[in-house]
C-alpha positions in Angstrom: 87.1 11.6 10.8 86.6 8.6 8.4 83.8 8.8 5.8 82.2 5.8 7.9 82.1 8.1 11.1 80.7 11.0 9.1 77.5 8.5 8.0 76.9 7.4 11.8 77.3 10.5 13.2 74.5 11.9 10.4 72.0 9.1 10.9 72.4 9.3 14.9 71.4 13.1 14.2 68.6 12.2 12.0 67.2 9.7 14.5 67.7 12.0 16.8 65.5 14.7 14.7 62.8 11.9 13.8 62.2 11.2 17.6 62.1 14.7 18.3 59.4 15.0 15.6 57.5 11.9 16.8 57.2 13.1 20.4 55.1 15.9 18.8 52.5 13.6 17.6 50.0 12.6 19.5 48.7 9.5 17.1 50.2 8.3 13.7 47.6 6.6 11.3 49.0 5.1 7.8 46.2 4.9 4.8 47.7 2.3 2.2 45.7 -0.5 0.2 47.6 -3.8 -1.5 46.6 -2.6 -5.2 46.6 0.9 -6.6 43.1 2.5 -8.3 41.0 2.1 -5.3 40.8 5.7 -4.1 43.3 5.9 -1.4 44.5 9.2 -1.6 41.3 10.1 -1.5 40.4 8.7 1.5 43.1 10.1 3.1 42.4 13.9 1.8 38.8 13.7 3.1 39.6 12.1 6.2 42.0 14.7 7.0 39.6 17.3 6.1 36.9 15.8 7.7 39.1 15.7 11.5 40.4 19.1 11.4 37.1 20.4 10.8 36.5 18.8 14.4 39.3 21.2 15.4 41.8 18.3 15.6 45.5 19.3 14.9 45.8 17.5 11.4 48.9 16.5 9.0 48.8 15.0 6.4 52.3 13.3 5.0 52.4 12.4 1.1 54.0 9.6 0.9 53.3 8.2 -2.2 56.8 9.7 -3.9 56.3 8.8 -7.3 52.7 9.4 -7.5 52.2 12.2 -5.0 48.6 13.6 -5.7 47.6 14.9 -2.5 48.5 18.9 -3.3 46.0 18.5 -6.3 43.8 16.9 -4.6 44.1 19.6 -1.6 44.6 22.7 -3.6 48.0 23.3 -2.6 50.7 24.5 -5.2 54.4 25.9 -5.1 57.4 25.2 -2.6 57.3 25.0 1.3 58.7 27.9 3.3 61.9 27.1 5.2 62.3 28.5 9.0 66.3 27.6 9.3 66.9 24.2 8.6 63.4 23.1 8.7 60.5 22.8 6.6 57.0 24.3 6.9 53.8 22.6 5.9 51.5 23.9 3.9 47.9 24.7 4.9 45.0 24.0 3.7 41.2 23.8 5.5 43.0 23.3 8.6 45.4 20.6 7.6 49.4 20.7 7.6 50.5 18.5 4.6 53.9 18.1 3.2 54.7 16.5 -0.4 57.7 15.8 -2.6 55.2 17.1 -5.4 55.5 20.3 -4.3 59.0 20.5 -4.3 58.9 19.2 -8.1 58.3 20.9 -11.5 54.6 20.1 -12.6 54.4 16.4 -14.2 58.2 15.6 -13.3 58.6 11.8 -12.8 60.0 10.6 -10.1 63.1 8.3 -10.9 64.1 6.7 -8.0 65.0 3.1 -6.7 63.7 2.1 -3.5 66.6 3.2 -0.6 66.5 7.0 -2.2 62.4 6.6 -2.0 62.6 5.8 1.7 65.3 8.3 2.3 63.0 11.3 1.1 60.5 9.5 3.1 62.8 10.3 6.0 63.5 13.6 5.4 59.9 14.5 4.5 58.6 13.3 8.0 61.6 14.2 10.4 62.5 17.4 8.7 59.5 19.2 8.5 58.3 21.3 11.3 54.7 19.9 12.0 54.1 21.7 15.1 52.2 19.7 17.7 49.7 17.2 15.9 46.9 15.5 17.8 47.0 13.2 14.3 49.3 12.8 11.2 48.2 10.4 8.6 50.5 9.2 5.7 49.2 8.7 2.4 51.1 5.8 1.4 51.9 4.1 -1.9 50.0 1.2 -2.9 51.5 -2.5 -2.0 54.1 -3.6 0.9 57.0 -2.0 -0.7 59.9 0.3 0.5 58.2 3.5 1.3 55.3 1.7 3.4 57.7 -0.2 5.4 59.9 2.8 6.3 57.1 4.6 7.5 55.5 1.5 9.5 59.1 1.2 11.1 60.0 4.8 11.4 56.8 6.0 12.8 55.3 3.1 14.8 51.7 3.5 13.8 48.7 3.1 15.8 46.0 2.6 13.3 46.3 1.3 9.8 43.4 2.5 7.5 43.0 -0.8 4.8 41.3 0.9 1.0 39.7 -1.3 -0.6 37.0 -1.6 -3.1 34.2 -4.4 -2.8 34.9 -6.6 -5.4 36.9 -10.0 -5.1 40.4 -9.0 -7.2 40.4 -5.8 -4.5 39.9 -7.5 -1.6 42.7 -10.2 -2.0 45.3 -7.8 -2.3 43.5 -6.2 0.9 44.1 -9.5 2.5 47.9 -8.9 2.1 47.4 -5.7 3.3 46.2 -6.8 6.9 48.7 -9.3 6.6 51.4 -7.0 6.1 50.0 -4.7 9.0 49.9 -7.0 11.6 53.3 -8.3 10.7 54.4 -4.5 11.4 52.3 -4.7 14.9 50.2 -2.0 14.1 47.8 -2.5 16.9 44.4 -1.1 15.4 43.3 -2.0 11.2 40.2 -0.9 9.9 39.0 -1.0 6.3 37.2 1.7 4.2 35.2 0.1 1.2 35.1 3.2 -1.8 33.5 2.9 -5.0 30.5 1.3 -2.7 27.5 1.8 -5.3 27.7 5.0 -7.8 25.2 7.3 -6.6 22.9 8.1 -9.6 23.3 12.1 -9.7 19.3 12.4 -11.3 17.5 9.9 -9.4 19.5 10.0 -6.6 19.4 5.6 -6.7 23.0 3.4 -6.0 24.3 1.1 -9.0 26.6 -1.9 -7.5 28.8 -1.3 -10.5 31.5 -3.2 -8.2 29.3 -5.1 -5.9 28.6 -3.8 -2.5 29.2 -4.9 1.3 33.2 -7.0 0.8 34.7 -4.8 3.1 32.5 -5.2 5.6 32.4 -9.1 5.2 36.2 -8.9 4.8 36.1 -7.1 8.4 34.2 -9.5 9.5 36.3 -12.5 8.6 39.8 -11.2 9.2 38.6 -9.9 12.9 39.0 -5.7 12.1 37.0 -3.0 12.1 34.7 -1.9 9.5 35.4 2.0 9.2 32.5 2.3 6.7 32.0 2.7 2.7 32.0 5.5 0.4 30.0 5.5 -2.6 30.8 6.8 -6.3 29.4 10.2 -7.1 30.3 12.7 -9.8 31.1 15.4 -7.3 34.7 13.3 -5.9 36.2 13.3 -8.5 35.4 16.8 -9.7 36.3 18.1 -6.2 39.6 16.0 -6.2 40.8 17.6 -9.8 40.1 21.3 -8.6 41.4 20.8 -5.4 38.3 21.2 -3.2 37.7 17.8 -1.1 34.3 16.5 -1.5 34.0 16.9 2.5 34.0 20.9 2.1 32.7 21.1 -1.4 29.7 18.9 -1.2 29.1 18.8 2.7 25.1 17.7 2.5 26.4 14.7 -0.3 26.5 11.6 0.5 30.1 10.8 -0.3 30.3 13.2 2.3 28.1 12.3 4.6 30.3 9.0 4.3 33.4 10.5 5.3 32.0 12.2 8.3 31.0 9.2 9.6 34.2 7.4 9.0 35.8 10.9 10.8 33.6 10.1 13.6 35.0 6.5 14.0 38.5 7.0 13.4 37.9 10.1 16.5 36.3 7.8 19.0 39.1 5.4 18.1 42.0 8.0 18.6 40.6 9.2 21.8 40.3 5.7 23.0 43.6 4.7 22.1 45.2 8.2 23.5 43.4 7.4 27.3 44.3 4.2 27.2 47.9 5.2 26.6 47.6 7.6 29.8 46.3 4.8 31.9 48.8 2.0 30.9 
């Protein structure tokens, strides 16, 4: 058998594996924004949180490979188990989530060009034993580059969660975002606006430090929905570094407050989509 032969029959087998996978999953949603710094991955992490504590079968895919915070984030350290050939997810508040960071010594960089990035991708999503998933979101990188567009293609999204923060330089690149996800045919986009207003932690008073309400007036203009907006507060980012999600660590906070109500649309939204499904 040629070298050529070998390659086909390898990537029929891995399609093969990524369909099986797929057919597992009952709805796909991709969190990305067009610039990095906005607070996607934690958007993602809460969000994830905040749905399986609905008792919704969660995963959540890192797929940011050479910035892959979501274990930190999640409080999730040391290497996957292996049953045979394929890999378990971790666990965490309910949520399945597999990363490359966890599969990496602490602070190793990630060296890759693009075709090696997407091929992990591949092999992080198809390869891992999810079980059956009512939802898997992937944490993707920030911008239209490799890894997004594998997953877009590979996974055929239904919703497309757009991060953005409220000021101008944020929302352009948010622009391209939308662009780029109805290019994919991604059939629902909504957009999160984080950093909405820091919440002042002794008189309990908002700061528009970044300006307030883009998101929604982007929503407005570019004909998606407006998930909602999460404000600044002192407790992200201290639940994010030890691993405890605002959304369980601070439940009666605002920030989370925020994120339960952004749960609650993207679960009217999912169930929606999934009868609609059933019926067409």
């Amino acid at each position: 058998m040629t070298s050529t032969q070998d390659k086909q029959q390898a990537r029929e087998q891995a399609d093969r594996q990524m369909q099986a996978t797929l057919e597992r999953i009952g709805y796909r949603i991709v969190v990305f924004s067009g610039k990095g710094g906005v607070g996607k991955t934690t958007v993602a992490v809460n969000l994830a949180c905040a749905l399986a504590a609905r008792e919704i079968r969660v995963g959540l895919l890192d797929a940011d490979i050479t910035g892959p915070n979501v274990p930190q984030m999640i409080g999730i350290d040391g290497p996957p188990r292996a049953d045979g050939d394929r890999m378990l997810p971790h666990e965490r508040s309910g949520v399945r989530v597999v990363s490359l960071a966890s599969m990496l010594p602490a602070g190793a960089p990630v060296i890759w060009r693009g075709p090696m990035r997407s091929k992990a991708l591949e092999q992080l999503l198809g390869e891992t034993d999810w079980g059956e998933l009512d939802v898997l979101i992937a944490d993707l990188p920030p911008g239209t580059g490799d890894e997004v567009l594998t997953i877009a293609q590979r996974t055929s999204p239904q919703m497309a969660i757009v991060v953005t923060t409220p000021q101008e330089v944020a929302l352009l690149d948010a622009r391209r975002a939308i662009g780029f996800a109805r290019k994919l045919d991604v059939p629902r986009i909504g957009i999160v606006e984080n950093m909405s207003g820091l919440v002042c932690p002794h008189c309990g008073g908002t700061i528009d430090l970044f300006g307030t309400g883009g998101g929604r007036r982007e929503a407005t203009a570019q004909g998606v929905e407006f998930l909602g907006s999460v404000p600044i507060d002192p407790a992200t980012r201290v639940g994010g570094d030890a691993g405890h999600p605002v959304i369980l660590s601070d439940p009666d906070g605002p920030v989370a407050e925020a994120f339960a109500a952004i749960a609650s649309g993207v679960e009217r939204a999912v169930r929606s989509d999934r009868v609609g499904e059933r019926e067409a």
